[in-house]
N, C-alpha and C positions, 0 to 999 in steps of 0.2 A: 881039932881047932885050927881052921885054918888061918892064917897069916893078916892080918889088917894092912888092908888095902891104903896105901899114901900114895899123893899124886907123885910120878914120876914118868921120866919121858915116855913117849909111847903111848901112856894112858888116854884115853876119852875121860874130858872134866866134863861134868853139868853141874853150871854154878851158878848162884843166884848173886846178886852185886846190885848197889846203889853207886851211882857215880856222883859225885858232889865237888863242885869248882868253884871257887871267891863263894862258899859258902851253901850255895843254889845247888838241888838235884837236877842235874839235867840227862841224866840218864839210867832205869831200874828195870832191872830183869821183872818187876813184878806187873809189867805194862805189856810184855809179849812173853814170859814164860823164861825159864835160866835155858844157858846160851850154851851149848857143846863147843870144844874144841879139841887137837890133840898136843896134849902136852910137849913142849921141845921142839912144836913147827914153827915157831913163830907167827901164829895164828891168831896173837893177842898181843897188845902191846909188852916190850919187853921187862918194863922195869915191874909188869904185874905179873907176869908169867914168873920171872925168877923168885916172890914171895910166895909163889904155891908150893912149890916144893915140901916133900913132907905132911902138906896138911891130908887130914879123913873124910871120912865122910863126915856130913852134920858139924864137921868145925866151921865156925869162925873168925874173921881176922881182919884188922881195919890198914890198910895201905896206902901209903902215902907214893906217890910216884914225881918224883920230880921231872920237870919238862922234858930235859934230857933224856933219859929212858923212858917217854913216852911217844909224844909229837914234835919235839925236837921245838931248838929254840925257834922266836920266829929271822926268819930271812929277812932281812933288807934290801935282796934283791930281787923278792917274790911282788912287786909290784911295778904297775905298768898305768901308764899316763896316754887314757883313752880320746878322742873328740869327743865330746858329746856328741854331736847329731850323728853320733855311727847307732847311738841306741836307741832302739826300739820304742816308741811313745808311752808304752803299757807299760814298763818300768818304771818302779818308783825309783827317783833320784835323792835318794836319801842313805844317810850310813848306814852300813849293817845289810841292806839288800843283798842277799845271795843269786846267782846267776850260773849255769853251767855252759861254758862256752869251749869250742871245740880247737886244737891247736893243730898245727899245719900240716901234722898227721890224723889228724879228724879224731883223735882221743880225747874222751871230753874231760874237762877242767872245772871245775869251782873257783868261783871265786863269787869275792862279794866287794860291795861299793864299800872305799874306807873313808875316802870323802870328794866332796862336788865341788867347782868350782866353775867360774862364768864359761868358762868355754871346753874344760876339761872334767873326766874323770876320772880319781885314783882308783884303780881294783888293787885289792890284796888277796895276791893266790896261796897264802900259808894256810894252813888247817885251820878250821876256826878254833881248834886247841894247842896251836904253837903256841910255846912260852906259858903256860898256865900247869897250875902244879897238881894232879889229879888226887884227890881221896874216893878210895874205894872203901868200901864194906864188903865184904865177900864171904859168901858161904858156901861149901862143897855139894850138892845135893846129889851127887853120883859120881862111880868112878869104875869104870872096865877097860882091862885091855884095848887096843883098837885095835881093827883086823888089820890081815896083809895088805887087802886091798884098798882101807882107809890110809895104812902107814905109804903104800906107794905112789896114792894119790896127794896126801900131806892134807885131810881134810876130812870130816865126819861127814858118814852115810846114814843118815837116821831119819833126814825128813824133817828134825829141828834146827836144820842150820838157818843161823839169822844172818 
């Protein structure tokens, strides 16, 4: 009889999760298939990764993760005061618009419009989950060692990485 498998560093997780925020699903492995990761890389946000710990296969477990060990609060100083006529016509000028814009080292950025005014625009470059407190549902749907060359890389070799 061999030993029951709990997740522990090292491991390869394939786990199925609901993410649900102020109430709303806005994210479910049941929409592109459960997600691989290797346990202990920080591969997954932190405050969810430390509630696997221990879990089997076929368990599961409802996790609450506060902002803090997730996407962190939001910044106050993640925002920047645009001209308007720097933007592009085909943009809508409305809250909420998402935009990916590139910064002085041509790495690109997200942000979205937080609001408009006559001659300005505010973007806010915080994750669209700073400051919001995550619930997960989560269930273990597999669990093996990861190889050498997963653990060296910090990353699954399967083909299901999302």
């Amino acid at each position: 009889m061999s030993a029951v498998l709990k997740v522990a560093d090292g491991q390869v997780i394939e786990m199925d999760y609901t993410l649900r925020v102020d109430g709303a699903i806005i994210d479910a492995s049941s929409e592109h298939g459960p997600i691989e990761f290797i346990q202990g890389k920080g591969n997954i946000i932190p405050g969810l990764e430390k509630a696997l710990y221990g879990m089997t296969v076929g368990e599961s477990k409802d996790v609450v993760v506060l902002a803090g060990d997730a996407y962190g609060e939001k910044d106050s100083q993640a925002y920047m005061e645009v001209p308007r006529n720097q933007f592009p016509v085909d943009i809508p000028m409305e809250s909420g618009t998402q935009m990916e814009l590139h910064d002085e080292a041509g790495q690109p950025m997200v942000a979205r419009i937080d609001r408009v005014g006559e001659t300005s625009v505010w973007l806010d470059f915080n994750h669209p989950l700073a400051g919001k407190e995550l619930h997960f549902a989560v269930k273990i749907a597999g669990l093996r060692p990861a190889t050498q060359q997963e653990l060296d890389h910090g990353h699954v070799h399967s083909g299901h990485d999302h």
